[in-house]
N, C-alpha and C positions, 0 to 999 in steps of 0.2 A: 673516686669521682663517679657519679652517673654516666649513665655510657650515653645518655642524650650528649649531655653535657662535655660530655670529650668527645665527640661526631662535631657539636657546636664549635667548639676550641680549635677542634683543627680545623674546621670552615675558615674561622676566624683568622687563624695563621698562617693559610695558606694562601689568603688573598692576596692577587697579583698587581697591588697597587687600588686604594679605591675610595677615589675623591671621593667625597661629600655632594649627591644632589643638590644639596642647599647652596653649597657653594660653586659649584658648577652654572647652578642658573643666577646667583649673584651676579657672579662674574660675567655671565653674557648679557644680563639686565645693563649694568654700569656702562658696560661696551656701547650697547644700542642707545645709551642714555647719554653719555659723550657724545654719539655721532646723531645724536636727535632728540635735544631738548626737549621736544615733545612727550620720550619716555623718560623724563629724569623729574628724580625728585627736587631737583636744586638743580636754576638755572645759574649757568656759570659768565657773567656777563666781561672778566677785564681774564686779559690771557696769563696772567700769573696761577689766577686759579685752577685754571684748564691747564698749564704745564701740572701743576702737584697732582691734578687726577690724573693725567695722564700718565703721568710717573709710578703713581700709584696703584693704576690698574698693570703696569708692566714688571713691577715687583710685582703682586698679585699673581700674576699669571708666572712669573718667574718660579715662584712658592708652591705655587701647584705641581708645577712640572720637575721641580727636584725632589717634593715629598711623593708623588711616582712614576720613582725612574722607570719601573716595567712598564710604561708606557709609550715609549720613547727609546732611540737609540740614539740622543745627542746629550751636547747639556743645555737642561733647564734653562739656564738663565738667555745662553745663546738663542734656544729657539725663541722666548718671551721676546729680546730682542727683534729678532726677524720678523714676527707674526705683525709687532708694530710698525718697524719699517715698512713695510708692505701693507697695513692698513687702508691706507688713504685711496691705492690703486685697484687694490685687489678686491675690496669690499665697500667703502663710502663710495666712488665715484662711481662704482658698477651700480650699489643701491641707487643713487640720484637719477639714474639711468632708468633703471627699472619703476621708478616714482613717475618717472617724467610719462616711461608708458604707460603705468595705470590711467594716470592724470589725462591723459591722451585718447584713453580709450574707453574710459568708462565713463558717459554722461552725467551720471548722479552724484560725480564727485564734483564739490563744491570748488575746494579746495587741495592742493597739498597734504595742507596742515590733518583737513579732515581726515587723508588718504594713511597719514604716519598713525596716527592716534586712533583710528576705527577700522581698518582696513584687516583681517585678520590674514589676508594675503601678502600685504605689506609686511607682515611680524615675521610670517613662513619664511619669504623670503630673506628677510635679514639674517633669521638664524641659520639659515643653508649656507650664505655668503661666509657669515664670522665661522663656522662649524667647518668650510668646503675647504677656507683657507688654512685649519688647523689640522685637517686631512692631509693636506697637500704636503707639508710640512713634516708631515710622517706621525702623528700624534696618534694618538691610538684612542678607544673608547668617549672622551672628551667629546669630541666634535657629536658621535651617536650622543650622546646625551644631551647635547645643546639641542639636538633638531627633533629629538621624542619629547624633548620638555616643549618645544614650539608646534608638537604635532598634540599633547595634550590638551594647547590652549586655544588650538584653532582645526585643527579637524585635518591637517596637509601633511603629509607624510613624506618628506624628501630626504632621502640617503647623502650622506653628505658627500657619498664617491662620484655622486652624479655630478655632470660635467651641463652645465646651463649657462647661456651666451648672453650676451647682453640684451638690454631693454625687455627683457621679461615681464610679462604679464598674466598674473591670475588674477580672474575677477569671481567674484565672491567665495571663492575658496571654498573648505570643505568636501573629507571624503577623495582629497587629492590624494594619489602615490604615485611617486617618482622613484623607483628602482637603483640599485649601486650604480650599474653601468649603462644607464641610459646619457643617451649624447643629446644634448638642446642646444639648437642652434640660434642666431639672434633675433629679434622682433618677432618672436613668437607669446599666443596669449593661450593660453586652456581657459577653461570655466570647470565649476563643482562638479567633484564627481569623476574626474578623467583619471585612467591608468594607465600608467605606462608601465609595464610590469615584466614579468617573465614566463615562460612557456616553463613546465615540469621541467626539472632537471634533478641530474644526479649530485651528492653532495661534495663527491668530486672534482665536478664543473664548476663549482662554485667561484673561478677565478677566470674562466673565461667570461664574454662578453654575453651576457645575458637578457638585455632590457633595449629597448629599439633606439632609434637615433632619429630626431625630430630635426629635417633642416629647416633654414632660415624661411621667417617669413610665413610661417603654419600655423592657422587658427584651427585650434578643438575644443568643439564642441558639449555640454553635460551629458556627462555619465556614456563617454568613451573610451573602451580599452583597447589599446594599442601593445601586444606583446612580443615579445621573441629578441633575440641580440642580430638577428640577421633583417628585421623588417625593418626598414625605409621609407618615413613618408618625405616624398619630395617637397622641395621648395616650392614655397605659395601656396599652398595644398591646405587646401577649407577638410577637416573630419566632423562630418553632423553627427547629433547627438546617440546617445546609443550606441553609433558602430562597434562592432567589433571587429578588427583585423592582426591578423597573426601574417599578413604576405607584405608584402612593400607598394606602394603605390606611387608613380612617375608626378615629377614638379607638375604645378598647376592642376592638381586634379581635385577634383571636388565627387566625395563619397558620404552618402546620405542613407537612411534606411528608411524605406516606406513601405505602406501596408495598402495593398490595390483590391477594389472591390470588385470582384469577377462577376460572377451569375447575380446575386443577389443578396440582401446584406446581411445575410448569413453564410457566407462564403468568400472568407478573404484571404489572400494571402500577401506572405511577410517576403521582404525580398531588398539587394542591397544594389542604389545604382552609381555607378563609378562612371565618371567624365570627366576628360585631359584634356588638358587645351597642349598640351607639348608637344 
């Protein structure tokens, strides 16, 4: 045999379990198309129909997770079960949540309706939810796949380890990254452009806590990076645009970047101002 070709074979044979992309985003399309008519092909109007899909995407899912086991340390069918049971709480009622904030805070939405079917933040979101919960669950590569297929289609980059609270709000998305271990707390909104990311680290670090922790009730601002596992922005805390911070900053505070004209208007400088009301 060609020595490509046995290098290829054993690639081949040594893969540790390796659903099908296509079927991967199937399977998270049907899901989002069950819980939102809006994305499905065929609406399902009398509940006998909706029992056989539903049944049908939980075989589905069942099939996946037994053809790879290396993915997983349960059984297949057990988890497929679970991931359903916990559907309705873990993920539909969180999204209607998070719908309700967009719908709440972004003027130009018309509707809902408009917010499920145009919204490319609305799509991000979902896939984090369906992908956070098959994390959780201990599933392994799966969930990355649901949220790099939802990061190809919309520009938003969230790890499905990330831990995001309720009523979540991105508004017009794009150029988003949310880190493994970053913490979101609830009623928080970004805009385009925001990162929560990570300061350098070692590849051994790789399991501690690396990405900051957003508490409740904190607007950020476009094309803000916020990094590090140890930085804090507090409750109620407005971050304008641009900033960049790696230290923590106390509830209520509001940090902006601006550029002051000194001598004359060839003479400026750049400079960042921080106010607490705590």
């Amino acid at each position: 045999m060609d020595p490509f070709l046995s290098r290829l074979q054993k690639a081949h044979s040594l893969c540790p379990g390796c659903p099908s992309p296509k079927v991967i985003n199937r399977f998270f399309g049907e899901v989002l198309g069950l819980m939102f008519p809006e994305h499905s092909n065929e609406v399902l109007k009398d509940k006998d129909s909706l029992q056989v899909k539903f049944s049908g995407l939980r075989l589905q899912l069942s099939d996946i997770l037994k053809n790879n086991v290396a993915l997983h340390k349960a059984d297949g069918e057990a988890l497929a079960s679970e991931f359903f049971d916990k559907l309705e709480k873990e993920v539909y009622d969180k999204l209607h949540e998070d719908l309700d904030a967009m719908y709440k805070g972004d003027p130009a939405a018309k509707s809902k309706t408009e917010i499920i079917r145009c919204y490319p933040g609305f799509y991000a979101i979902s896939a984090y939810r369906v992908a956070h919960l098959l994390h959780r669950l201990g599933v392994a590569l799966i969930p990355r796949m649901i949220t790099e297929y939802a990061h190809s289609k919309t520009g938003v980059d969230i790890h499905p380890g990330a831990s995001i609270g309720r009523f979540f709000c991105i508004d017009h998305a794009t150029g988003i990254v949310i880190g493994e271990t970053t913490i979101v707390g609830d009623r928080v909104k970004i805009y385009q452009g925001v990162t929560l990311g990570a300061l350098s680290v070692k590849k051994e670090d790789a399991d501690k806590k690396r990405h900051p922790t957003i508490e409740n009730d904190v607007v950020i601002y476009a094309g803000a990076t916020i990094l590090g596992g140890d930085t804090v922005i507090g409750e109620g805390s407005v971050v304008g645009g641009n900033v960049w911070l790696t230290k923590s900053i106390p509830a209520k505070s509001k940090i902006y970047y601006q550029t002051k004209l000194l001598d004359d208007a060839s003479n400026l400088t750049d400079f960042y101002v921080l106010k607490s009301e705590a």
